[in-house]
N, C-alpha and C positions, 0 to 999 in steps of 0.2 A: 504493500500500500504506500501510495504518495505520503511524505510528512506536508502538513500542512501549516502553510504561515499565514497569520492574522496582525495585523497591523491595527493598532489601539492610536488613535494620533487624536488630538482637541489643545485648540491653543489654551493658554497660560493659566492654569485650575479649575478647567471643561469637568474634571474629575474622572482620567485616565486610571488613575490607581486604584480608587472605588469598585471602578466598574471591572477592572482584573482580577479582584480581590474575589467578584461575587460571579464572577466567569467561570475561574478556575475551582471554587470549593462545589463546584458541582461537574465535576468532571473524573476518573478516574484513568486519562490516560497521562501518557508519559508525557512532560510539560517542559522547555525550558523559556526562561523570561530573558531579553535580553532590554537594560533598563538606560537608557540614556537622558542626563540630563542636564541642561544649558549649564549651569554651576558648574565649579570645580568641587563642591560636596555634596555625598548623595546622601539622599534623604528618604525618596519614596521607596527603596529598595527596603529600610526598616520596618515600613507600612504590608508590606505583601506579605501575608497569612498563607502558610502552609509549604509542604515539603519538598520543594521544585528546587531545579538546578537556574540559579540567576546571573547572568550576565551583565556587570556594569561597564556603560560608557560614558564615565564622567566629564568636563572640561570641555565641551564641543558638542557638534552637530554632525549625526547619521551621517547628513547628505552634503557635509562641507571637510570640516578637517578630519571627522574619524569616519572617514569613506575607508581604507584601508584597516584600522582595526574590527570595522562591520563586517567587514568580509570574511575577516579571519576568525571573528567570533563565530560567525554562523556557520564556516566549513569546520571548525575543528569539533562543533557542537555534533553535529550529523556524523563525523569521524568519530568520536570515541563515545558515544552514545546512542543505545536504540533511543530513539523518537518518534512520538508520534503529530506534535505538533510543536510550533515555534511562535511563540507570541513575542514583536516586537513594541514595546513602548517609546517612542522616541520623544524626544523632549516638545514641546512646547511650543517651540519657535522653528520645529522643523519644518520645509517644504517637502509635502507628503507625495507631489508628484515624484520628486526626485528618487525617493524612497522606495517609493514603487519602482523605479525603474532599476535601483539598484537591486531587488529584489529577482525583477526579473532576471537580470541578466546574473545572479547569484544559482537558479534554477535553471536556467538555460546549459549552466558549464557545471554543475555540481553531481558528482561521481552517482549522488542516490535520487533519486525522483523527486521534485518537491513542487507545490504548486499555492502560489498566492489565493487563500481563501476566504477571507475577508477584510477587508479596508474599511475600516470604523472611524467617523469619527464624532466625538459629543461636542455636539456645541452649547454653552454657556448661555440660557437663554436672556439671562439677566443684565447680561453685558453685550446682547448681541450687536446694539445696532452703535455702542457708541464704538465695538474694534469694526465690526463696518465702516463705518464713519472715518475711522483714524488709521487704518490698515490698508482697509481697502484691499487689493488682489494677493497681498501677501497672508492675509487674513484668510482670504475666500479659499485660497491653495487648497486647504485641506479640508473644506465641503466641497467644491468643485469634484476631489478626484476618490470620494469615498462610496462605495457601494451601497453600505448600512450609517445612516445620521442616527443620533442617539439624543435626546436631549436632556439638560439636566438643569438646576437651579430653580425649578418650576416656583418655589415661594419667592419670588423675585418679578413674577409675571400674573397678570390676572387672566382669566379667561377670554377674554378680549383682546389682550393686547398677542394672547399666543398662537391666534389664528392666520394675522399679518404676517408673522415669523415663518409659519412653515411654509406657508407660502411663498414668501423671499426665498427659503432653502427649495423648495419645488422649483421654483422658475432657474436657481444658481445648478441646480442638477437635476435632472428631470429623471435620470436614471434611478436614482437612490432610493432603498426604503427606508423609508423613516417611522422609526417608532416615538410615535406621537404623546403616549403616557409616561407617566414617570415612572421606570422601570425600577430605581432606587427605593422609591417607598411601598412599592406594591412585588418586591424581588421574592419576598417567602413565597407568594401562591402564582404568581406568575413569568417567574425566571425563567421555569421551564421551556415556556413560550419563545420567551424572545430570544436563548439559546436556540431551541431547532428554527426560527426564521433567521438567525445570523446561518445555519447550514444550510438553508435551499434558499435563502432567498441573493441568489449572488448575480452578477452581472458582469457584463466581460469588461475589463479592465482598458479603458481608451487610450486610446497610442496619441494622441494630440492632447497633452496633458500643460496645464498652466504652470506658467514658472516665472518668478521675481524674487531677487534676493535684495529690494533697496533699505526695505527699513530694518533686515535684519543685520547691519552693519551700525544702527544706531543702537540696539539692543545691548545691556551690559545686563552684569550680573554681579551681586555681594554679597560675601560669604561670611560670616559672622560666627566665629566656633567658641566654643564655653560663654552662651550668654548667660547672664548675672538671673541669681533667681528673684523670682516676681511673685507677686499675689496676683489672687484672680485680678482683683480691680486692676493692679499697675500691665496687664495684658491686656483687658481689656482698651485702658487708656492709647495704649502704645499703636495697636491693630487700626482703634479709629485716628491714630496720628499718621498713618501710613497713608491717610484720603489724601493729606494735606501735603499740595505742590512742593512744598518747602524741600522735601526730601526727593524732589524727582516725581517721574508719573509710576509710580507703584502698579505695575499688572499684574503682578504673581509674589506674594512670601508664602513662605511655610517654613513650618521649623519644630523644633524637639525642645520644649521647654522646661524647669526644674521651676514647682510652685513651693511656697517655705512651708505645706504641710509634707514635704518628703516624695511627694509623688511627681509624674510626668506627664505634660500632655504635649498633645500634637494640634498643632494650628494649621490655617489653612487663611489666606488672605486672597480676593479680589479686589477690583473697585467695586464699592459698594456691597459686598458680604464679606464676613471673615465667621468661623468658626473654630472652636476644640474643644476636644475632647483628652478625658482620659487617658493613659495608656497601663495597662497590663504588664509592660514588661519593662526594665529600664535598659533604657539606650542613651548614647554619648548625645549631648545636648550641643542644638546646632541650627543656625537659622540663614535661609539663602531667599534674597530679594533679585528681582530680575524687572527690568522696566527701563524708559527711557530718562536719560540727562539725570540719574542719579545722584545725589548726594552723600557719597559714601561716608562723609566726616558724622553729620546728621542721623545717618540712620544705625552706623554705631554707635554714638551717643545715645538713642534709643533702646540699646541692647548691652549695651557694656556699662560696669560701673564708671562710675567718673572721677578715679582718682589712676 
């Protein structure tokens, strides 16, 4: 049998790890993840629940400077491993045409059978039309060229306003199925679902695929290791400081936080939502901002003590 690769792609906290998280615990075949992300420190590779073999591509992008270690991840994965599927996460800011096409030609020359099975991508519905707006074709890249649309953030939109949206994504890809519900809060009784429609419901992969790399050359990234610990409030304070221009345009933080009762949680930052939660297990505390015209003095002042 073909191993089969699935491509998870949604720009900057679409909730790619989420949706892997709740992919993979319902599955029992052989898995490997291979996890790239814009930072030089990984973070959502501590988020993935359960027993898989994980691949990190920290520091760069799939489809820009770690085009040669992608490859060699993925050939040496199908060499010294039965497999039966390869789920790629790439970062956030990656062009998902590009990726696809690396993929192709990864299965075209690769010694064992492999064949691209699905191209996912979630889009954020709650931020959708201001990274329209501000993005534009570097944004659209990766609804343009995905099979299966996912959506997510749904308490961010009213009923109204989320019928425009999929409409914008209908007319941006006329191919694509799109699952219209929130797959996240309805996942216990109806996962099952939208797992066998990501298996039949596919479509052939288009060879005139959209490509721009202008604004991902304005994109930086900061990485913030042992931040100082916090009370709920001073996290809370700090997440809605992240709205405010001062610090740059904030489109993606998350991080591994140490709260003064002992424990650890995981946050999660957009414009205009942020969340966390708890964690279960403890891990090295760690925080990576990614956005334009940054203020990196600013935003570890934010996270580090000040002496």
């Amino acid at each position: 049998m073909s191993i089969k690769i699935d491509i998870i792609s949604g720009f900057l906290g679409a909730g790619k790890t989420t949706f892997l998280n709740e992919f993979v615990k319902n599955t029992d075949e052989k898995i490997a993840i291979i996890e790239n992300e814009f930072g030089d420190m990984s973070i959502d590779s501590d988020l993935i629940k359960g027993d898989f073999i994980i691949k990190e591509l920290p520091s760069g992008c799939i489809c820009c400077s770690l085009i040669g270690n992608f490859k060699e991840a993925i050939l040496s994965l199908i060499e010294e491993t039965s497999l039966d599927r390869i789920i790629i996460e790439p970062s956030g800011v990656a062009m998902l045409s590009d990726i696809i096409k690396l993929c192709q030609d990864i299965c075209k020359y690769s010694k064992k059978e492999m064949i691209i099975n699905n191209v996912i991508t979630i889009v954020d519905l709650c931020n959708f039309y201001e990274y329209e707006d501000n993005f534009g074709d570097f944004y659209l890249n990766q609804i343009k060229n995905a099979n299966i649309i996912l959506l997510s953030h749904f308490e961010g939109v009213n009923k109204n306003e989320l019928e425009p949206i999929i409409w914008k994504l209908s007319d941006y890809n006329e191919q694509a199925y799109i699952i219209e519900e929130d797959w996240y809060l309805k996942r216990e009784l109806n996962l099952k679902h939208y797992i066998e429609a990501l298996e039949i419901n596919r479509v052939v992969i288009k060879e005139n695929l959209n490509d721009t790399t202008r604004i991902k050359k304005l994109l930086k990234s900061t990485t913030i290791d042992k931040p100082k610990v916090f009370t709920e409030e001073e996290l809370k304070e700090v997440l809605e400081l992240l709205n405010d221009k001062k610090q740059g345009y904030v489109l993606r933080g998350k991080g591994i936080i140490q709260i003064e009762n002992g424990k650890t949680v995981h946050f999660d930052f957009t414009p205009r939502n942020y969340s966390y939660e708890y964690m279960n297990k403890i891990c090295k505390t760690k925080v990576v901002i990614i956005g334009l015209l940054l203020n990196t003095k600013l935003l570890k002042e934010l996270f580090l003590n000040e002496n």
